[in-house]
C-alpha positions as CSV (number, residue, x, y, z in Angstrom):
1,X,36.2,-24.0,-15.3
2,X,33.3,-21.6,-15.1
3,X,34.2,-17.9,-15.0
4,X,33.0,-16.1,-12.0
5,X,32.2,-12.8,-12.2
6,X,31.2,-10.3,-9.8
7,X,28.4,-8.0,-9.8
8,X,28.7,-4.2,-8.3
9,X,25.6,-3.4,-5.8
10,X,23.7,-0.5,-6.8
11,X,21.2,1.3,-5.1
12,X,17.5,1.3,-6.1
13,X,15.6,3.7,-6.6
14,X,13.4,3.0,-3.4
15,X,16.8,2.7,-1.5
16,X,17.7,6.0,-2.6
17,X,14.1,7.5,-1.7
18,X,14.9,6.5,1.7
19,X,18.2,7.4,2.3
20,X,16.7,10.9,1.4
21,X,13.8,10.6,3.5
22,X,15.7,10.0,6.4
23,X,18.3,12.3,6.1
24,X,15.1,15.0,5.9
25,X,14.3,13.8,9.6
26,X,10.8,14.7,9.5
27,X,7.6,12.1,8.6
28,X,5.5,14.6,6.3
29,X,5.7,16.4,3.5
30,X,4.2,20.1,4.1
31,X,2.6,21.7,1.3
32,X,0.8,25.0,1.0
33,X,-2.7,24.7,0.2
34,X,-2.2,27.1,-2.4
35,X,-0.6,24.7,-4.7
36,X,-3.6,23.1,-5.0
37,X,-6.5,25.7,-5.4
38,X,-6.1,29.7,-5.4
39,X,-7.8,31.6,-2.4
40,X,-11.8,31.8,-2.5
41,X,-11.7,35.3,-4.3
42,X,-9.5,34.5,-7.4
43,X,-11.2,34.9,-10.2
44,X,-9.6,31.5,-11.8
45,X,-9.0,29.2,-8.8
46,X,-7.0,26.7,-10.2
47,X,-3.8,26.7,-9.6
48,X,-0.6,24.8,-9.9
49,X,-1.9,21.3,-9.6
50,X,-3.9,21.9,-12.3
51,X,-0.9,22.2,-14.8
52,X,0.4,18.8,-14.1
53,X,-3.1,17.2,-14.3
54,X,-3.7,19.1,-17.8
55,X,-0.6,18.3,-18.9
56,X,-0.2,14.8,-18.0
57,X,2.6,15.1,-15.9
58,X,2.9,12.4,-13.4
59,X,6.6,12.5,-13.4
60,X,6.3,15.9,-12.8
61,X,4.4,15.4,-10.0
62,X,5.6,12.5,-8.0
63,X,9.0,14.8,-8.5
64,X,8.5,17.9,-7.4
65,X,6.4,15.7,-4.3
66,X,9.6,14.1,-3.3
67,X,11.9,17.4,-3.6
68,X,9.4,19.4,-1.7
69,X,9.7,16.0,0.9
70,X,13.3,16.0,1.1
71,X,14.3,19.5,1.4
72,X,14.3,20.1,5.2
73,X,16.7,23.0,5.5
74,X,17.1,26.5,4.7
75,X,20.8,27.6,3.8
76,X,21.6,31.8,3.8
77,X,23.5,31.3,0.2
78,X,21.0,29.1,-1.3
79,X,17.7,29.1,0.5
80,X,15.8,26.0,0.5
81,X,17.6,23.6,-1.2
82,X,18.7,20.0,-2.5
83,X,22.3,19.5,-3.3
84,X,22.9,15.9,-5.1
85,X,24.7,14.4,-8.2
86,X,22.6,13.8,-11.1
87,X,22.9,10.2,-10.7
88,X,20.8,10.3,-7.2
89,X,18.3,12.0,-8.8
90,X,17.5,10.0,-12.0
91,X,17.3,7.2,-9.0
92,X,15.0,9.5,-6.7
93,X,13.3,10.4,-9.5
94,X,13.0,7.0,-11.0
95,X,14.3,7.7,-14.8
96,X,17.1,4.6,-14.2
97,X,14.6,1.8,-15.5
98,X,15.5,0.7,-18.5
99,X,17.5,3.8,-19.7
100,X,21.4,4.4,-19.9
101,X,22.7,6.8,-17.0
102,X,23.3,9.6,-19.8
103,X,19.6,9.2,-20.6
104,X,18.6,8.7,-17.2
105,X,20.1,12.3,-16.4
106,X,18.7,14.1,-19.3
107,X,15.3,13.1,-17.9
108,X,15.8,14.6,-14.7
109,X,17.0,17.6,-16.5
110,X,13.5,17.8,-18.8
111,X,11.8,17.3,-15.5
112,X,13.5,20.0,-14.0
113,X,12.7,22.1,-16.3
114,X,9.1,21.2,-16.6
115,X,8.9,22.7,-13.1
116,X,11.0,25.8,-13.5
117,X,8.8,26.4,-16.1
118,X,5.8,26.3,-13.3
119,X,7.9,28.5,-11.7
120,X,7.6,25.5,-8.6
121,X,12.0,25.6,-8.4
122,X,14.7,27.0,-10.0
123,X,17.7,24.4,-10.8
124,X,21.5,25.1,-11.4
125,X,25.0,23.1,-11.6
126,X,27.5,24.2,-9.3
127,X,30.1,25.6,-10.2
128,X,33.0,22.9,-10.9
129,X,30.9,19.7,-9.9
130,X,28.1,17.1,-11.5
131,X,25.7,18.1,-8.9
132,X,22.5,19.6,-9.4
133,X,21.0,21.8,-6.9
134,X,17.4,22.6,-7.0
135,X,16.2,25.1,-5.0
136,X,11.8,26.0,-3.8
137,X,10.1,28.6,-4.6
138,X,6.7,29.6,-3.4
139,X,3.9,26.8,-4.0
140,X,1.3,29.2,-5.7
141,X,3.9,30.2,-8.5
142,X,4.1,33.4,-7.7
143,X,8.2,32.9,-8.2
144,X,8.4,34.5,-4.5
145,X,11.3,32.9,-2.6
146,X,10.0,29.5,-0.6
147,X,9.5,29.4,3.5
148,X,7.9,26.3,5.6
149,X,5.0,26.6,5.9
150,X,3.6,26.9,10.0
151,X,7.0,28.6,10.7
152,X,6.4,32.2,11.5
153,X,2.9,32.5,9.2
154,X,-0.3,31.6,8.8
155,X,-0.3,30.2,5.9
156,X,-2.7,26.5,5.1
157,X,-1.0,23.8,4.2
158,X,-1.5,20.0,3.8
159,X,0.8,17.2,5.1
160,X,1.7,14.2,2.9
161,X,3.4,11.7,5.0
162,X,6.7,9.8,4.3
163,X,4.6,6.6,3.8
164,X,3.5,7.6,0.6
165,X,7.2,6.8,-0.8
166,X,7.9,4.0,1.6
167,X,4.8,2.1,0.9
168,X,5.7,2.2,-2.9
169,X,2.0,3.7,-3.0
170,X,3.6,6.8,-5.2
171,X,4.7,4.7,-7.8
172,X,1.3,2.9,-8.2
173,X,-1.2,5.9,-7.9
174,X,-1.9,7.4,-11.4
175,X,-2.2,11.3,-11.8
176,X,-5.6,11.3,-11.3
177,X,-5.7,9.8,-7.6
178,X,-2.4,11.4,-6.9
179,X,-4.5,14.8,-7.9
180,X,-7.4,13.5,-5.7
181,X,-5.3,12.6,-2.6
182,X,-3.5,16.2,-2.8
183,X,-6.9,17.7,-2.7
184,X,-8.8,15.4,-0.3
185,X,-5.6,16.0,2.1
186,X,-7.0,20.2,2.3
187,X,-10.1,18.9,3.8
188,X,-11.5,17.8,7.0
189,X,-11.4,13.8,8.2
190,X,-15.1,13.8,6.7
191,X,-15.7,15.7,3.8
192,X,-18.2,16.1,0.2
193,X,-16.7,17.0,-3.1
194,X,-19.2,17.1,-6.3
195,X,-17.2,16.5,-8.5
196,X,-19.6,18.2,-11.1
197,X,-17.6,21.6,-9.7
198,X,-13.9,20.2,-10.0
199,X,-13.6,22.3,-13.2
200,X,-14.7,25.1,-11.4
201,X,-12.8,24.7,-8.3
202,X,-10.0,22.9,-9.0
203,X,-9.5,22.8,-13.0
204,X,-9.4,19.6,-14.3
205,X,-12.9,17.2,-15.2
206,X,-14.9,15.5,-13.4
207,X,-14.2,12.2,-15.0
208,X,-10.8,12.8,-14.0
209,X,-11.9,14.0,-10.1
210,X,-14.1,10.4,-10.6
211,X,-11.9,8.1,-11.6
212,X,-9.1,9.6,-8.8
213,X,-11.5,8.7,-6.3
214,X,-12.0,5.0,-7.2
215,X,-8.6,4.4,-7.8
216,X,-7.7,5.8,-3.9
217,X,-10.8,3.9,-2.7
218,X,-9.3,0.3,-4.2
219,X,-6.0,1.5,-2.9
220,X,-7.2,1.9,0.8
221,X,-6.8,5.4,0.7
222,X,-9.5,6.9,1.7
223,X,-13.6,5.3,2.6
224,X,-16.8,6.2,0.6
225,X,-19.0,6.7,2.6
226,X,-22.9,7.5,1.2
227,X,-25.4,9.4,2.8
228,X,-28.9,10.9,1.6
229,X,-29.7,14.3,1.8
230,X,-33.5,16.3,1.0
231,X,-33.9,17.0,-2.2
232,X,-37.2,19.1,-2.9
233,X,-36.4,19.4,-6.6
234,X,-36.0,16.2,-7.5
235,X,-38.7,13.6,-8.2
236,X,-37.8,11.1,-5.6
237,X,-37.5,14.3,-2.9
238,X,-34.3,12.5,-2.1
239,X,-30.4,12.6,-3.2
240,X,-27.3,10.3,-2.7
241,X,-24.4,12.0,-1.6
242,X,-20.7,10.5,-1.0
243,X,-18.7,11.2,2.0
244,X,-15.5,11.1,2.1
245,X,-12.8,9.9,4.8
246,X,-9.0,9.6,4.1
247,X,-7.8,6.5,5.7
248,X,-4.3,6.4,7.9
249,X,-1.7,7.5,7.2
250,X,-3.4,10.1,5.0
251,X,-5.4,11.3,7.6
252,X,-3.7,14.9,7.6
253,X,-5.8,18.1,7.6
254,X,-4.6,21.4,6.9
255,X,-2.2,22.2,10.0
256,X,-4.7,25.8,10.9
257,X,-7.8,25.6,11.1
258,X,-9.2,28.0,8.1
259,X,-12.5,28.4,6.8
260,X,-11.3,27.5,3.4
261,X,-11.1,24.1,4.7
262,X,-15.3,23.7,3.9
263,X,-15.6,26.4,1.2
264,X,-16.3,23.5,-1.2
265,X,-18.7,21.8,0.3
266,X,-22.6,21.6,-1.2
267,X,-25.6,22.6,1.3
268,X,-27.9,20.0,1.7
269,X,-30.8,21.6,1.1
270,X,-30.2,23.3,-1.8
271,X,-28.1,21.8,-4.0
272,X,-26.3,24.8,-4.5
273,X,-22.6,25.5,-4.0
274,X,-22.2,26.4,-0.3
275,X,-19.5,29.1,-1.5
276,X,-18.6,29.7,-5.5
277,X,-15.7,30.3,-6.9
């Protein structure tokens, strides 16, 4: 006779994501804008985006996204923190593939500490328990202790909504169109980005600003739309120029309305940067 054995259930790693998500009872992500470009008069206004993109970092990225995403609540020991065992988060963080649960852990740990080292969190084990806790700290790096953005300042900020994670979408976007989503989120619903000045205004290459944008377009993420402007230095006396529109969900603008929010655009007639670093 045929030995039967049974199987434990385990939660995946998108079961895990949502369990998270809905314990965070909210549908967006809120971010400052200030993680992803410095204020207009900063001499160097790339700011902490930047690091992953240089870097690489995608893992990075999608986690410090989804802590940011599931920390809802401020606590008077801890601040703004996530409490869970180190198992949850190699699954959150999606280390479990294909890796033993001890290396699946030490993942989340070099991750963690990628972002401590961006001065994004800070991380500890409680005292007498597995857990991890990771706590926020300001977006921009400055290492100043974390607040929600909207509540009691003024601060810009962008919204990434839950479906990014729910859809799977996080998963499939590289670093490039993750970077590109980020940054087409601080903009209005219709909006131009040369990407001949991402260097200058975000920090990362235009190839890179380029290939984000396809990526997103294939994905459904946002519309190209192209549109011609005068050009009275060209031979033609013409130019093409792409629109952009972010597509639902990722519709979100910045939740005040701030002049930053068009300090990147190009003015039509002259080809020059509306407003330079």
């Amino acid at each position: 006779m045929k030995q039967q054995t049974s199987q434990k259930p385990v939660a995946s790693p998108a079961e895990t994501r949502e369990a998270l998500l809905e314990r965070a009872a909210r549908d967006f992500a809120p971010i400052r804008r200030a993680f992803v470009q410095k204020k207009r008069d900063e001499a160097d206004r790339s700011s902490r985006l930047a690091e992953f993109v240089t870097n690489g970092d995608v893992r990075g990225l999608r986690a410090y996204l989804f802590i940011v995403a599931v920390t809802s609540a401020e606590t008077p020991e801890s601040g703004w923190s996530t409490t869970l065992p180190g198992g949850v988060w190699a699954r959150a963080f999606g280390t479990t593939e294909n890796a033993t649960p001890a290396s699946a852990r030490t993942a989340v740990t070099k991750v963690l500490k990628r972002l401590k080292e961006r001065r994004l969190i800070t991380y500890e084990r409680p005292k007498g328990t597995w857990d991890i806790q990771v706590t926020l700290l300001r977006e921009d790096g400055s290492l100043d202790p974390y607040t929600r953005p909207g509540n009691q300042n003024r601060d810009a900020y962008l919204k990434i909504p839950f479906e990014l994670w729910r859809t799977g979408l996080i998963d499939q976007l590289s670093l490039p169109a993750l970077a590109m989503l980020l940054t087409a989120s601080c903009e209005p619903a219709f909006f131009e980005l040369p990407t001949e000045r991402m260097k200058d205004w975000y920090g990362w290459s235009p190839d890179t600003a380029e290939r984000g944008f396809r990526e997103l377009a294939k994905e459904g993420v946002i519309r190209v739309h192209k549109t011609y402007i005068t050009a009275p230095l060209s031979p033609t006396g013409t130019a093409e120029v792409n629109c952009y529109e972010l597509l639902t969900p990722f519709i979100a603008r910045p939740a005040r309305k701030v002049a930053a929010s068009t300090e990147n655009t190009i003015e039509a007639a002259g080809g020059a940067g509306a407003s330079g670093p």
